[in-house]
C-alpha positions in Angstrom: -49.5 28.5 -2.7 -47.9 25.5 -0.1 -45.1 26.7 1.5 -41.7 24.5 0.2 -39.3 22.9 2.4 -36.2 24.8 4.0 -34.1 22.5 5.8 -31.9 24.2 8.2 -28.6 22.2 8.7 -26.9 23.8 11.7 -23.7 21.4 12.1 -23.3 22.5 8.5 -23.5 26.4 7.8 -21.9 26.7 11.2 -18.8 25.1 9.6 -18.9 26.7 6.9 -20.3 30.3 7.2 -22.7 32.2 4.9 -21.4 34.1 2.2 -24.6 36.3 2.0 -28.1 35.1 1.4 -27.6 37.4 -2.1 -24.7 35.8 -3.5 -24.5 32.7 -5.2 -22.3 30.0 -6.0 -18.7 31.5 -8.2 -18.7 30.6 -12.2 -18.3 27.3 -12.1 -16.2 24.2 -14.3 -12.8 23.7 -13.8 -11.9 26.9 -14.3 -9.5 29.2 -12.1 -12.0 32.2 -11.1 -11.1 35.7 -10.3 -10.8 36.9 -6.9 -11.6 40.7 -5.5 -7.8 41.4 -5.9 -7.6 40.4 -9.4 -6.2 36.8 -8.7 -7.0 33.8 -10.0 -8.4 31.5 -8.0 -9.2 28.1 -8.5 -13.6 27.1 -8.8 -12.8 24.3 -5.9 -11.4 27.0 -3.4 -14.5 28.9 -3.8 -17.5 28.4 -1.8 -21.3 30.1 -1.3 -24.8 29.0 -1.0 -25.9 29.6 -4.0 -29.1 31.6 -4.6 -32.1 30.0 -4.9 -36.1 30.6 -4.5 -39.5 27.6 -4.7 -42.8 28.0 -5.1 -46.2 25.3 -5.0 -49.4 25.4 -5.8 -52.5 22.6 -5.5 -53.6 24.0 -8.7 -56.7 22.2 -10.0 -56.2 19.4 -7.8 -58.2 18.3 -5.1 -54.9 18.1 -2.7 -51.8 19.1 -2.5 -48.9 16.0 -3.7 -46.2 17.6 -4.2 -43.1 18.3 -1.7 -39.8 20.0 -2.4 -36.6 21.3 0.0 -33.7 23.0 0.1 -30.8 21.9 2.2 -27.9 24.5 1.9 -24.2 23.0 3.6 -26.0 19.8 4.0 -22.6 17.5 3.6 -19.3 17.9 2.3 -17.2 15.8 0.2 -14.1 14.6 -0.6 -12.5 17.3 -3.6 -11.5 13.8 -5.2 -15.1 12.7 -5.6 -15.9 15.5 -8.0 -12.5 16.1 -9.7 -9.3 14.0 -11.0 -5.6 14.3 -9.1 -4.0 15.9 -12.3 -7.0 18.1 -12.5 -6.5 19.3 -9.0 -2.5 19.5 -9.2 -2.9 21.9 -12.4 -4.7 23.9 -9.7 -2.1 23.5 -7.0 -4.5 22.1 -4.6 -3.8 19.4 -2.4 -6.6 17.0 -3.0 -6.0 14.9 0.2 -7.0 18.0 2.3 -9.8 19.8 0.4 -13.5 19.2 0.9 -16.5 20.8 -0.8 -19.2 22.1 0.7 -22.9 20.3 -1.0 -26.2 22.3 -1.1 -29.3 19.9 -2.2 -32.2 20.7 -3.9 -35.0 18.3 -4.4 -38.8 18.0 -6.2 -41.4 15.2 -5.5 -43.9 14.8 -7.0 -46.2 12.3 -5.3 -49.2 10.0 -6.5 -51.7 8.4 -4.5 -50.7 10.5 -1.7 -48.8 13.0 -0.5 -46.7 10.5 2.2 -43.9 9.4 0.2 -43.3 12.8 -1.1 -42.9 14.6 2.1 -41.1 11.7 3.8 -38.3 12.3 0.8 -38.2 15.9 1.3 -37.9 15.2 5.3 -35.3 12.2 4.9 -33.1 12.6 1.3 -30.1 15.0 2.3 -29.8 12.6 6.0 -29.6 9.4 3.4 -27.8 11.3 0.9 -25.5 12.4 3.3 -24.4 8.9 5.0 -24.3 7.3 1.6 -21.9 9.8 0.6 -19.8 9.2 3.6 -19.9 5.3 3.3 -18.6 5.4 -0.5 -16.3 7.8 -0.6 -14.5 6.4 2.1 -14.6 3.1 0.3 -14.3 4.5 -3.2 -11.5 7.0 -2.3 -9.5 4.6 -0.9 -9.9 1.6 -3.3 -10.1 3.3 -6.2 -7.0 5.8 -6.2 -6.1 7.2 -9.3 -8.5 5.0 -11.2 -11.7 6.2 -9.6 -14.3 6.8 -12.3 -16.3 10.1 -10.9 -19.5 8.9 -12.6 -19.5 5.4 -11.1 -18.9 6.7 -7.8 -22.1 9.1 -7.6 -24.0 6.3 -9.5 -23.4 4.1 -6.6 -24.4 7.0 -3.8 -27.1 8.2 -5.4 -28.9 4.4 -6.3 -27.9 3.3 -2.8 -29.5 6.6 -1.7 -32.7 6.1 -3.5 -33.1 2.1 -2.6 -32.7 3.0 1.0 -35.2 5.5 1.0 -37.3 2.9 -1.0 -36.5 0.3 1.3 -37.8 2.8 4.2 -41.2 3.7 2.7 -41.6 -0.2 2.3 -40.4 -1.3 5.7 -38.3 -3.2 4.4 -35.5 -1.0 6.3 -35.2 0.8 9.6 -35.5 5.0 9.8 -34.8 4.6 13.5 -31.4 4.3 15.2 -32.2 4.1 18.9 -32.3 0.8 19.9 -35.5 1.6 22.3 -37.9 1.7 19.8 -39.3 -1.5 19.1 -39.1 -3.5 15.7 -42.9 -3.6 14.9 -42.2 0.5 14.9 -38.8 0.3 13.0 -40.2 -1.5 9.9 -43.8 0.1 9.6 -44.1 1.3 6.1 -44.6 5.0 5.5 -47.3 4.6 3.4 -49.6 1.9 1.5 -48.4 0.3 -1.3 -50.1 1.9 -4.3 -48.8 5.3 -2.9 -45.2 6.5 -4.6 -42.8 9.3 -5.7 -40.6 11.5 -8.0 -37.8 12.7 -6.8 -35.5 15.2 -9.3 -32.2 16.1 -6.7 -29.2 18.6 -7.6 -26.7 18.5 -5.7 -24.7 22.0 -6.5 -21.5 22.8 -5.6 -18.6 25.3 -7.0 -17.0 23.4 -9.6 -20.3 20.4 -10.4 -23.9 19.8 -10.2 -24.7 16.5 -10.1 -28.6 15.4 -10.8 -30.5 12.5 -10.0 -33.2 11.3 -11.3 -36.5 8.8 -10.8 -39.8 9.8 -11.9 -41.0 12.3 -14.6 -39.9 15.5 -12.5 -37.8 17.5 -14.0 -34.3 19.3 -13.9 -32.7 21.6 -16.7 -29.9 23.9 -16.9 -30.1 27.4 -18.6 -26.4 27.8 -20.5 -25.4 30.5 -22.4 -29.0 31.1 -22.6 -29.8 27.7 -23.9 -31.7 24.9 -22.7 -29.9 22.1 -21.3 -31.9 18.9 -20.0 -30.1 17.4 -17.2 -32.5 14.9 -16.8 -34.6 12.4 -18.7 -38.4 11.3 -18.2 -39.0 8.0 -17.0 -42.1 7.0 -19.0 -43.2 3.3 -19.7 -42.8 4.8 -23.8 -39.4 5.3 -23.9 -37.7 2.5 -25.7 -35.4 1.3 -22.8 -37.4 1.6 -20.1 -40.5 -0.6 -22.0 -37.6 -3.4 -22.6 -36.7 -3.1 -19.0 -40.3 -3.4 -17.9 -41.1 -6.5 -20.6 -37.8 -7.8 -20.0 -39.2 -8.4 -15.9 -42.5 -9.9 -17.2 -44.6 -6.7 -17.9 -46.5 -5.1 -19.9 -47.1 -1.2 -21.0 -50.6 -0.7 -21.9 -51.9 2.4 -24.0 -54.8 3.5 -21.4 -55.4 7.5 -21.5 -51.5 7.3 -22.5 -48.8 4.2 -21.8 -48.9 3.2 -18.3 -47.0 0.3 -16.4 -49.8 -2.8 -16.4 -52.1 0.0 -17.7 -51.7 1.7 -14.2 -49.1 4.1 -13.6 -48.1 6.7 -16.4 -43.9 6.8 -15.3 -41.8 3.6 -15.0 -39.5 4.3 -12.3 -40.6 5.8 -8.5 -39.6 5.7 -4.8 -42.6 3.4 -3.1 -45.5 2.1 -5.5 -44.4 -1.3 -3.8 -47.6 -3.1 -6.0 -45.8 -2.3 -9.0 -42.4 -4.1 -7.9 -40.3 -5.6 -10.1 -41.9 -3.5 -12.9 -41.0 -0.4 -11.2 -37.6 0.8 -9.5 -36.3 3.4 -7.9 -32.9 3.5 -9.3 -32.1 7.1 -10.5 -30.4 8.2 -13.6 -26.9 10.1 -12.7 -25.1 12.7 -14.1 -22.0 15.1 -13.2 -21.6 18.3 -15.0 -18.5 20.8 -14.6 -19.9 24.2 -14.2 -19.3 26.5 -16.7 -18.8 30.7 -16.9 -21.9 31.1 -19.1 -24.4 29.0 -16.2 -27.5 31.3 -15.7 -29.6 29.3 -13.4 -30.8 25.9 -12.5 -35.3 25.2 -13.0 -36.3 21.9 -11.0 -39.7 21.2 -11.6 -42.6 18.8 -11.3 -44.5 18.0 -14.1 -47.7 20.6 -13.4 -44.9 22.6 -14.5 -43.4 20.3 -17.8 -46.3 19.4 -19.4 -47.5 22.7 -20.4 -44.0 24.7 -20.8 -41.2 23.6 -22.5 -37.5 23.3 -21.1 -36.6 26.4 -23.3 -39.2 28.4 -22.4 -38.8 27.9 -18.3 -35.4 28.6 -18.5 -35.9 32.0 -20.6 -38.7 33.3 -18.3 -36.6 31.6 -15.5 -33.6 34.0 -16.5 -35.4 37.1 -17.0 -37.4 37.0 -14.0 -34.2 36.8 -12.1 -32.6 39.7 -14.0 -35.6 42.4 -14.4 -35.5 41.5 -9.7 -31.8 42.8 -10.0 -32.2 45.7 -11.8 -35.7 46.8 -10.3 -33.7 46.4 -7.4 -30.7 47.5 -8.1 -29.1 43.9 -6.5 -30.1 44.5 -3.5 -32.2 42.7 -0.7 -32.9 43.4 2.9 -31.8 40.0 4.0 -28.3 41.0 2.3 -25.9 39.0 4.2 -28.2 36.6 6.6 -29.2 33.1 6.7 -28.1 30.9 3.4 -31.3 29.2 4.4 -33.4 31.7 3.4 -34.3 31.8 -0.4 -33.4 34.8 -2.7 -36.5 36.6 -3.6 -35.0 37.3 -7.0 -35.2 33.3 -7.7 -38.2 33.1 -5.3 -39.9 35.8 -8.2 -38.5 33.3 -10.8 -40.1 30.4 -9.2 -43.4 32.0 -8.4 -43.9 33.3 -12.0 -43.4 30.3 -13.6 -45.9 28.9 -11.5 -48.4 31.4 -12.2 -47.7 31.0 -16.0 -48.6 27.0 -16.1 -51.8 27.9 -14.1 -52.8 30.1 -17.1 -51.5 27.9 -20.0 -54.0 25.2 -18.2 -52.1 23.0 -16.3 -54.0 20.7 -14.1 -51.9 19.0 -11.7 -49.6 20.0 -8.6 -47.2 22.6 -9.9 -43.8 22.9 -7.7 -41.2 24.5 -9.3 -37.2 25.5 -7.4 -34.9 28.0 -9.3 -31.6 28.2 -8.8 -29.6 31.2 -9.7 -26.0 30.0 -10.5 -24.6 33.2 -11.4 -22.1 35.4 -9.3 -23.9 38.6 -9.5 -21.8 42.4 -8.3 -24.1 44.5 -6.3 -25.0 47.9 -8.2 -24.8 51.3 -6.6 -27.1 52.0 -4.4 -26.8 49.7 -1.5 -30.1 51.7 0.6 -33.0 50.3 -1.5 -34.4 46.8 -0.1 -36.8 44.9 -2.0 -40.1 45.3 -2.4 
């Protein structure tokens, strides 16, 4: 199995301490939430790293394309970027004060070569995070009480993505010391028929908001049903084959549509020979948390093409809950670094990559679960995990 990501963000988690590596983010929505006391308190006042667990394998491959990472407290945001001012006064929060704390999750699934996927895994939370600083000053205070919440993360997440595109091209500098010479600040990470995936949730208390470029994957398990939070970028689907025609190309039906009969998705970070055909702009989209959240699958597709979204997100579920009670909700990390995975969603992860190894899967297989529920602690508090 590779070994995933795990970002440590220091600045971060020290600002904003752990709340136990087995706990996970509250219930989530709009909705007030119930403290230990019995009170209600309001989703945006809450705040954990949520529980989460990855898993990768090389499979059948020759080598290993794939990346993924975890950033827990990578940034923190604006309570305004995620939720409206009468929203916020029916909790009695005062928006201009209140920030949320981010945790990021990412897949990316590479092609040609594994250098564009790692560089994403290494550089998306830094990008992420200065894009997010950049528009919501700007869209905070031009907006006001007209700021669309959808726009806003549409416009940090695609300038997000072009940067990092930009990067891997050399088109754009990764350096900020002056001392290092512009031949070195514009060498491209990789050559030019060498690309990416990337499938990012951003989770918080109240949201998750998911970008999207590639044919990786990220659905939601609700009330025990499948919930696509993304859609596959392939050269079939009606828009993105009148996008590709629309700037002079063509989709070609070679061993399945490809763009220019070459690449089987139509939108990637890198693949610079495919440019115009093929952008990096990511499809966007908020979602309130809600009560009935069980967990959160991000996978590649190693993991899509031979399980379904209903069928990841039931195993996902049960995996998570026969830990707990084998367990009794326990583990012997209880209480340490939020940048640790949970090895109740680490056992989710890992099983569902065993399973698409034996239903025949052939390519990299990286899957990242993340359990969204808040989850009491059973009796006996003495048992670790096994």
């Amino acid at each position: 199995m590779a070994t995933p990501r795990v970002l440590d963000n220091g600045a971060a988690r020290a600002a904003y301490p752990a709340g136990g590596v087995g706990g996970s983010e509250t219930d989530g929505g709009a909705r007030p939430a119930t403290g230990s006391g019995g009170r209600r308190r309001s989703v945006y006042l809450m705040e954990s790293a949520p529980a989460w667990g990855s898993a990768a394998t090389r499979g059948r491959r020759a080598a290993m394309e794939d990346a993924s990472a975890a950033v827990p407290r990578f940034a923190e945001v604006p309570v305004r970027m995620l939720a409206g001012a009468r929203e916020l006064d029916a909790h009695g929060i005062g928006a201009a004060a209140l920030k949320l704390p981010l945790h990021l999750f990412g897949v990316y699934d590479g092609h040609g070569g594994s250098e564009v996927a790692n560089y994403c895994a290494d550089r998306m939370h830094v990008v992420l995070k200065e894009a997010l600083g950049r528009t919501a000053r700007a869209g905070l205070e031009e907006s006001g009480e007209r700021l669309d919440i959808k726009e806003l993360w549409e416009k940090v997440f695609g300038g997000c993505f072009q940067r990092l595109d930009d990067e891997v091209s050399g088109q754009a500098s990764r350096f900020c010391s002056s001392g290092v010479s512009s031949e070195a600040r514009c060498k491209p990470v990789a050559a030019g028929d060498v690309g990416s995936t990337a499938a990012v949730a951003v989770v918080c208390s109240s949201h998750i908001v998911v970008a999207n470029c590639g044919d990786s994957r990220v659905v939601l398990s609700r009330g025990k049903e499948p919930v696509a939070l993304s859609d596959d970028h392939k050269p079939d689907r009606e828009d993105e084959r009148a996008r590709i025609e629309a700037a002079g190309g063509r989709v070609i039906d070679w061993n399945g549509h490809r763009v220019s009969g070459v690449l089987a998705m139509s939108r990637s970070i890198g693949d610079g020979y495919g440019k115009p055909f093929l952008i990096p702009t990511p499809e966007v989209k908020v979602i309130p948390r809600a009560k009935d959240d069980d967990c959160l699958v991000i996978a590649s597709d190693g993991l899509w093409d031979v399980i379904s979204n209903a069928d990841a997100c039931k195993v996902a579920r049960l995996q998570i809950l026969q830990w707990h009670r084998k367990n009794n909700g326990v583990c012997s990390d209880e209480g340490g670094e939020a940048t640790r995975s949970h090895p109740a969603a680490q056992a989710a992860a890992g099983y569902l990559v065993k399973l698409a190894l034996m239903k025949g899967s052939t390519d990299n297989i990286t899957v990242t679960v993340i359990d969204l529920k808040r989850r009491k602690k059973i009796k006996d508090k003495s048992k670790g995990f096994v």
